[in-house]
Kinemage of the C-alpha trace (Angstrom):
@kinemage 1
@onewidth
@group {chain A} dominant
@subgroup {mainchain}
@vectorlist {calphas} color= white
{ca unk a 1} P -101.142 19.328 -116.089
{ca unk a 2} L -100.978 22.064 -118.289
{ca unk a 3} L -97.143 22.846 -119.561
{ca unk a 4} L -97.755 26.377 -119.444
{ca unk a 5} L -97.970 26.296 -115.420
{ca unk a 6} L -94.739 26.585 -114.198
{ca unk a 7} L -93.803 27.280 -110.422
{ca unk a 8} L -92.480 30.465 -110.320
{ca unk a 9} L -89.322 31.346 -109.546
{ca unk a 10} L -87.501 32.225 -106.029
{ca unk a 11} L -86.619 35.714 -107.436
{ca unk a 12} L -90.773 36.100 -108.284
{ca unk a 13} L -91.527 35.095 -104.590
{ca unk a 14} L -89.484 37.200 -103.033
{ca unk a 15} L -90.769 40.033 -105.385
{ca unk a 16} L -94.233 39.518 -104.795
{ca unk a 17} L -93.391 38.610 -100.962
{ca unk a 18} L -91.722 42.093 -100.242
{ca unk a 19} L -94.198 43.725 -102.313
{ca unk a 20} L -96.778 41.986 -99.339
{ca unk a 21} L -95.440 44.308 -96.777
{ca unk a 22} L -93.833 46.963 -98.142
{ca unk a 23} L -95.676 49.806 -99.498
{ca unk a 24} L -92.956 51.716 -100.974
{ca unk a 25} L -91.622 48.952 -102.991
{ca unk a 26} L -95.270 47.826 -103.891
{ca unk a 27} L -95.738 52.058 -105.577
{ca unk a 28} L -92.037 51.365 -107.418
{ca unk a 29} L -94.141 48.345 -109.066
{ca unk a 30} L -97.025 49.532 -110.191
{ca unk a 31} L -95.027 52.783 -111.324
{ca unk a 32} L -92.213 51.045 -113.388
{ca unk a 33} L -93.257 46.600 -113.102
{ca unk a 34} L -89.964 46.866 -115.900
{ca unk a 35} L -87.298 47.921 -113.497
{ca unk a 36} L -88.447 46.140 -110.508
{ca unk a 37} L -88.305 43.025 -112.534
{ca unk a 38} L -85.142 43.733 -113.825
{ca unk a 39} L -83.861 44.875 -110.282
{ca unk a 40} L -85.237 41.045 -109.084
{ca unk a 41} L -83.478 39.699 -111.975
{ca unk a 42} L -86.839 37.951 -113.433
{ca unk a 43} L -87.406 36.568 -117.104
{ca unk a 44} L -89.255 37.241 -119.990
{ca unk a 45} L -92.310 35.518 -118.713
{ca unk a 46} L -92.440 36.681 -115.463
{ca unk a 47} L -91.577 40.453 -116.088
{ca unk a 48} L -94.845 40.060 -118.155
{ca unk a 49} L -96.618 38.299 -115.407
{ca unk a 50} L -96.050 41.298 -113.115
{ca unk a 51} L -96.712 44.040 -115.479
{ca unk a 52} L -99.947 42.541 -115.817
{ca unk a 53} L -100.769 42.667 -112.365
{ca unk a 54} L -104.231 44.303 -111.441
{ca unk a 55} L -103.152 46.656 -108.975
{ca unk a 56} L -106.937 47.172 -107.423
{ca unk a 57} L -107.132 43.215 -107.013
{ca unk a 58} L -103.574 43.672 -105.467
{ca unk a 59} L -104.252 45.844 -102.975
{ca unk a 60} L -107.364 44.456 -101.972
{ca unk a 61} L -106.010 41.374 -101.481
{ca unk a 62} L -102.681 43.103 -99.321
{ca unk a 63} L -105.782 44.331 -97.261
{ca unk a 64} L -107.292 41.303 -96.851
{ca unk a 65} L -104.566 39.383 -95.694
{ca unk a 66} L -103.377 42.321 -93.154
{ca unk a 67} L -107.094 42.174 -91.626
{ca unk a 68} L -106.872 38.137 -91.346
């Protein structure tokens, strides 16, 4: 397994969960990924993980999983 997998952590999940279904929160992200990672009180690492997001992917993915 590689060692640069890690689980992520709760604080990540709920990000990315709330994110999901809110819309508002989801525009604060893509606007400013810095503050809403600091706001969810994530690392290093995962601040960097979100601000590298692909917001197109994102959002087509939020629509596929609302038309499941």
């Amino acid at each position: 397994m590689d060692s640069e997998r890690r689980l992520p952590s709760r604080q990540l999940v709920e990000l990315i969960s709330r994110v999901l279904l809110d819309s508002e929160l989801r525009e604060k992200l893509f606007a400013d990924p810095e503050t809403i990672a600091r706001a969810f009180d994530l690392g290093p690492d995962e601040t960097q993980r979100v601000k590298r997001l692909d917001r197109q992917r994102f959002e087509q993915r939020v629509a596929a999983l609302r038309s499941a």
